[in-house]
C-alpha positions in Angstrom: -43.7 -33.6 137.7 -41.4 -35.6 135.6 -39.5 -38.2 137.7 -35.4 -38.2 137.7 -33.5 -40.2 135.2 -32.6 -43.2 137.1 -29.6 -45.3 137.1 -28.5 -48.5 138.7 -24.7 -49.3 139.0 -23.8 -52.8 139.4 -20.8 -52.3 141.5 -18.5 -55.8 141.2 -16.5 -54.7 144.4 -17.7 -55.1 148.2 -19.3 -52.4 150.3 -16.1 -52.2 153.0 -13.8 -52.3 149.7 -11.8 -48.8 149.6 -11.5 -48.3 145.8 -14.9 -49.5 145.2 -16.7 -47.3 148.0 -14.8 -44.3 147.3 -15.8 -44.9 143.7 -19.3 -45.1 144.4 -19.2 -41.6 146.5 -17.6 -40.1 143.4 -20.6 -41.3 141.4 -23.4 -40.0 143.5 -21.7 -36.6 144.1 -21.9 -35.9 140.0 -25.4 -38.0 140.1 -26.6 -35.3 142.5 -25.0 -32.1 140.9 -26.7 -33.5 137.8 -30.2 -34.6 138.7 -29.9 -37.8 138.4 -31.1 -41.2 141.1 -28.6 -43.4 141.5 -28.5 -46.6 142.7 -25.5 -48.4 143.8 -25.6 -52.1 144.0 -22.3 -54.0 145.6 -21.6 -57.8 144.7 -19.7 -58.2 147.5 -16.8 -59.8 144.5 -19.3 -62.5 143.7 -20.1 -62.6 139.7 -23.3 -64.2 140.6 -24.2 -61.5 142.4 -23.8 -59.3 140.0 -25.9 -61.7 137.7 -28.7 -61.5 139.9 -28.6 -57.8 140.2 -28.6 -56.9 136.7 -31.8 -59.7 136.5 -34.1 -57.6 139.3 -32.5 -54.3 137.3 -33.4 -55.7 133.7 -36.6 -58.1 134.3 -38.0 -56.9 137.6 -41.2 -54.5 137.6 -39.3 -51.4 138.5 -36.5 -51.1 135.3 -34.3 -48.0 135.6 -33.5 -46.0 132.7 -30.0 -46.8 132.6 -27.6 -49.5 133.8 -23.9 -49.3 134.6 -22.0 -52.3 134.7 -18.2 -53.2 134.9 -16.8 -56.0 132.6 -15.1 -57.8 135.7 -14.4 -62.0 135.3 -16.1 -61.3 131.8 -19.5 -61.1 133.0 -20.6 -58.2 130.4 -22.0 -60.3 127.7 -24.1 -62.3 130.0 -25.8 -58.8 131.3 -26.3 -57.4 127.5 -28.2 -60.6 126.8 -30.4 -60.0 129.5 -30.8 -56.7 128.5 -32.5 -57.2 124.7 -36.3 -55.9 124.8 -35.8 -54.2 128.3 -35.6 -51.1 127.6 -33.0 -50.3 129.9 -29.8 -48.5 128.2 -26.4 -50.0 129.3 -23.1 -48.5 129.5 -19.8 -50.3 130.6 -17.2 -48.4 133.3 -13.4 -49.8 133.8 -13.5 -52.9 131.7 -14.1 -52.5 128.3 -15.4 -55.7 125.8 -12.4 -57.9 124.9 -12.5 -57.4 121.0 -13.3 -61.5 121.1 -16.6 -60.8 123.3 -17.2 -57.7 120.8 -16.8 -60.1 117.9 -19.0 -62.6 119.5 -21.5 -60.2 120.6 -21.9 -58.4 117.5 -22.5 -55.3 119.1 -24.6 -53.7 116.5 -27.5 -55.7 117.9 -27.3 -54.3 120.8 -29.3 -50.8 120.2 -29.1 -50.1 124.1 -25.6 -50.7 124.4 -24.0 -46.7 124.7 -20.4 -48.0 124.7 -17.7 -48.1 127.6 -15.9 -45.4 129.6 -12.6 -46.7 130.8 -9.3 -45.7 131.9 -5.8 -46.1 130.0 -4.9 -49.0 132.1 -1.6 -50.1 129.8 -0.6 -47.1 130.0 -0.4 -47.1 134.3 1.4 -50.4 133.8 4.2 -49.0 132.1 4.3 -45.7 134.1 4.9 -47.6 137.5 7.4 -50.1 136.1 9.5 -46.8 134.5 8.9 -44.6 137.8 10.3 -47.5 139.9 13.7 -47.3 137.5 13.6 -43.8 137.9 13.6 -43.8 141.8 16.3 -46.5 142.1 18.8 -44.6 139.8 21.3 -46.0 137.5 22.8 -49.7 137.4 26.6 -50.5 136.5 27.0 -51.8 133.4 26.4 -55.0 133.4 24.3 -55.4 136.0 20.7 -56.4 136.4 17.5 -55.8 138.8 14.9 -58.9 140.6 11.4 -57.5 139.9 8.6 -59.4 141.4 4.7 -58.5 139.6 1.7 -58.5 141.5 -1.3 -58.5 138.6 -5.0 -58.7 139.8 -7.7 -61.3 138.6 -6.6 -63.0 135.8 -10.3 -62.6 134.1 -10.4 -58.7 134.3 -9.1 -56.1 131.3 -8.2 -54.1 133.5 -5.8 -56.3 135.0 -4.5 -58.0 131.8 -3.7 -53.8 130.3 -1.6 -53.3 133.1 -0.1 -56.1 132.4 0.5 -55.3 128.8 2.1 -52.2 130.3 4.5 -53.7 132.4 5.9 -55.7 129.2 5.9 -52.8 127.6 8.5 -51.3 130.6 10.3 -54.9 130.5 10.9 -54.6 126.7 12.6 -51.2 127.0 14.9 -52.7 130.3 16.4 -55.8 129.6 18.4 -55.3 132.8 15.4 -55.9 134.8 14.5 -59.8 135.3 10.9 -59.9 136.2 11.5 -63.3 138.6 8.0 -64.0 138.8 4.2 -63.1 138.1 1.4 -63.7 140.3 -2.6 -63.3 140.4 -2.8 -61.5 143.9 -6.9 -61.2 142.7 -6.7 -57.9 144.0 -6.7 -58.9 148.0 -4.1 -57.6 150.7 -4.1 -61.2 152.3 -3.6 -63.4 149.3 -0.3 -61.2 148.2 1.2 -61.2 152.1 0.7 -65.3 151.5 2.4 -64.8 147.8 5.1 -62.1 148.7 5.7 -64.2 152.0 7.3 -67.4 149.8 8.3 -65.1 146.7 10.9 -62.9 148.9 12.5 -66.4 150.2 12.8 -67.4 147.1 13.8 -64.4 145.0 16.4 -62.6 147.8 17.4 -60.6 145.6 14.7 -58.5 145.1 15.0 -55.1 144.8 11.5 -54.0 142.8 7.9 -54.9 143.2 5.4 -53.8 140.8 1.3 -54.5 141.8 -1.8 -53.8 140.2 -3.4 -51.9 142.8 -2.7 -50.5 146.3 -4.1 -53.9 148.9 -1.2 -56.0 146.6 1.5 -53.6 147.5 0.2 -52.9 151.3 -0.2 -56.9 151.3 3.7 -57.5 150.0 5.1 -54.7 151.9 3.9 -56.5 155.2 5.9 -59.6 153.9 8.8 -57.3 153.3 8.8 -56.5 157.0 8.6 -59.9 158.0 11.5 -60.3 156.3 12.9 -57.5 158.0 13.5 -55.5 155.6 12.1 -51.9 154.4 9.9 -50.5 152.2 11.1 -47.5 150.2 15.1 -48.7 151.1 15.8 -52.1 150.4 12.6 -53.3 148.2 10.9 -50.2 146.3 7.4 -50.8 145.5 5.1 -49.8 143.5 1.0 -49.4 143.6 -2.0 -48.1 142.3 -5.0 -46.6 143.7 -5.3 -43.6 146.2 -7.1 -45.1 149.5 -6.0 -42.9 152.7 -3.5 -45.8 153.4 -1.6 -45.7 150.0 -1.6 -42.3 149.8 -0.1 -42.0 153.2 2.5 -44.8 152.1 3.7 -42.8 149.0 3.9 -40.0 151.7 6.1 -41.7 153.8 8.6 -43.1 150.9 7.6 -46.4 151.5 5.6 -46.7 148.2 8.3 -44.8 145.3 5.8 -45.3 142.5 1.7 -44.1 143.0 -0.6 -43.9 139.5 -4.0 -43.5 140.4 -7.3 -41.3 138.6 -9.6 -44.2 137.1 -11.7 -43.8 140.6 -13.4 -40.9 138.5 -14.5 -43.3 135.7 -18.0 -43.4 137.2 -18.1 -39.4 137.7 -17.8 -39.0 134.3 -20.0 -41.9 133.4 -22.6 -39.9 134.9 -22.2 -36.5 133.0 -22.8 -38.8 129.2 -25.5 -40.7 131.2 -26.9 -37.4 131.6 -26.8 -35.9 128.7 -28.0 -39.1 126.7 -31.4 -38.4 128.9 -31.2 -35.1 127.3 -31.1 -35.9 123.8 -27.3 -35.1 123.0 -25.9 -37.9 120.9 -22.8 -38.7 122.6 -20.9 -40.5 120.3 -20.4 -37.1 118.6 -18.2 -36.0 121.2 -16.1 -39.2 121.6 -15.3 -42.9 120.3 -18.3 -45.4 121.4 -15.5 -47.2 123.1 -14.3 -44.3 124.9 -10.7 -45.0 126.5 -9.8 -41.5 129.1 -6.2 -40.6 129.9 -7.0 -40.5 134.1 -4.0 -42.2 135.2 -1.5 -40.3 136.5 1.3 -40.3 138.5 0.8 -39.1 142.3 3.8 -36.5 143.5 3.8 -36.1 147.2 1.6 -32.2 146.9 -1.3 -34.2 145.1 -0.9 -37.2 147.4 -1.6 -34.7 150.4 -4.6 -33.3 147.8 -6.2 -36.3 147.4 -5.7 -37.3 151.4 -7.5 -33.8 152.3 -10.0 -34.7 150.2 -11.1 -38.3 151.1 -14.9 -39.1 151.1 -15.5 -35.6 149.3 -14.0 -36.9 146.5 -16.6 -34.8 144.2 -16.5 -31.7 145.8 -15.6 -28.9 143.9 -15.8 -30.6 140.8 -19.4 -29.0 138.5 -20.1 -31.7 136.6 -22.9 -29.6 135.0 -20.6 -27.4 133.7 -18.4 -30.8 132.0 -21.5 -31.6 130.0 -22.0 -31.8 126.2 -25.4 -29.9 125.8 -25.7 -26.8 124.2 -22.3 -27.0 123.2 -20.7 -27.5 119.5 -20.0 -30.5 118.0 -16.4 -30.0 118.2 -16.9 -29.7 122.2 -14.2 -32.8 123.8 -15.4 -33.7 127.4 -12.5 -32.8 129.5 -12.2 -36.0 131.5 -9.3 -35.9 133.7 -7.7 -36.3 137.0 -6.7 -32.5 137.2 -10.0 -31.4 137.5 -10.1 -32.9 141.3 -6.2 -31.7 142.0 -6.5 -27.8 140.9 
């Protein structure tokens, strides 16, 4: 009997992380639907970690066929080294190559390399910052708008797009004066500490943009220190769609919810899958694939997504998304909408 494709994930995040877990449960309900043995390997956010990992995946006796990696703190490069002669086909989820590490890299050498899946991360920048305006309304002429930013870890694409997106926003409102960027690095804790001092000294602070949902959860704390109110007096921002953010844009206290890259590793899967099976899968997409996921969350999807939680695949034939036996004209329909119909 010929065994199951096999397919180790080198998850950066930490098994109790929300995102990350709920990210892995997406990947194992399309590895299952698909046939594929998947392996999910958390870091616990320690890049060495992650080193180590992909040395036992890449080296060790036991090799999978395939190994998913994310490009967080830069660490990519490092892994496709170790990768030459193994064997073992790579493909990169959420954080693309900088084009300096492509550069460097010279990807062509890298025959194993499949290319990257990710999300379009600029683009959720931007659609917080304008959603934000949108919720507050109109300002008098003359008048302008404190915004506080909230960005992730300052070695992660992913970060550095939304980033890129926010400017983007800024450039279009030059009545909003962003007071102040900070690295939160992802964590609740370290942006209650930030947003803690930021609010003293910005008091006039009527927006907060963050990266992902623990930055805003974290600042929003810090707003209530202040004694002040989420969703009245400061509107916030996030990103992400853990049960408590969800419930937050529910209850007005977050204005402005993108979320949809959680699928990234779903759809991962379904090329994965169909690579095993011969289809060339650059045919139906870039090499450097970049998915429109993001979105932003009304209230009707927020309750969706909230029914849904820990069955995040269900309902979803990932069979049915892939590439063989169909044209080369076929597009995989990667998108958020698939989970919200």
């Amino acid at each position: 009997m010929a065994h199951a494709t096999s397919v180790v994930f080198l998850n950066p995040g930490s098994s109790t992380e929300t995102f990350w877990v709920s990210y892995a449960q997406f990947m194992q309900a399309a590895a299952k639907d698909l046939g594929l043995d998947l392996r999910v390997r958390y870091s616990e956010r320690d890049p060495q970690n992650t080193l180590q990992q992909a040395r036992d995946a890449l080296l060790g006796p036991q090799r999978p066929d395939y190994l998913v990696l994310v490009n967080e703190q830069y660490i990519a490069p490092q892994i496709m080294r170790l990768s030459q002669n193994s064997g073992v086909k790579l493909l990169i989820v959420n954080n693309a190559l900088t084009r300096d590490q492509a550069q460097l890299l010279n990807a062509g050498k890298y025959p194993d390399w499949l290319g990257s899946i990710t999300a379009n991360d600029e683009e959720a920048g931007y659609l917080m910052l304008k959603e934000l305006l949108r919720q507050r309304g109109p300002i008098e002429p003359g008048g302008s708008i404190d915004l506080l930013a909230f960005s992730g870890a300052k070695n992660t694409p992913a970060a550095q797009l939304r980033e890129q997106g926010l400017h983007r926003a800024l450039r279009e409102h030059p009545e909003v004066h962003l007071r102040q960027l900070v690295y939160g690095e992802w964590a609740r804790k370290r942006a209650f500490d930030q947003a803690t001092q930021l609010f003293k000294r910005y008091p006039q602070t009527t927006l907060v943009w963050s990266a992902n949902d623990e930055m805003a959860l974290g600042a929003m704390q810090a707003l209530h220190g202040n004694g002040r109110v989420p969703g009245k007096d400061v509107l916030f921002s996030a990103l992400n769609s853990s049960p408590e953010v969800l419930q937050a844009r529910l209850d007005g206290r977050v204005s402005a919810l993108v979320a949809g890259h959680f699928t990234v590793g779903g759809w991962a899967m379904v090329l994965l899958h169909d690579d095993a099976k011969g289809v060339d899968i650059e045919r139906h997409g870039e090499r450097e694939r970049q998915v429109s996921l993001f979105q932003l969350i009304d209230e009707r999807q927020a309750r969706r997504l909230l029914d849904m939680r820990s069955r995040e695949g269900d309902g979803v034939d990932f069979r049915a998304l892939s590439a063989v036996g169909k044209p080369d004209t076929y597009n995989y329909p990667f998108r958020l909408k698939l989970l919200l119909e």
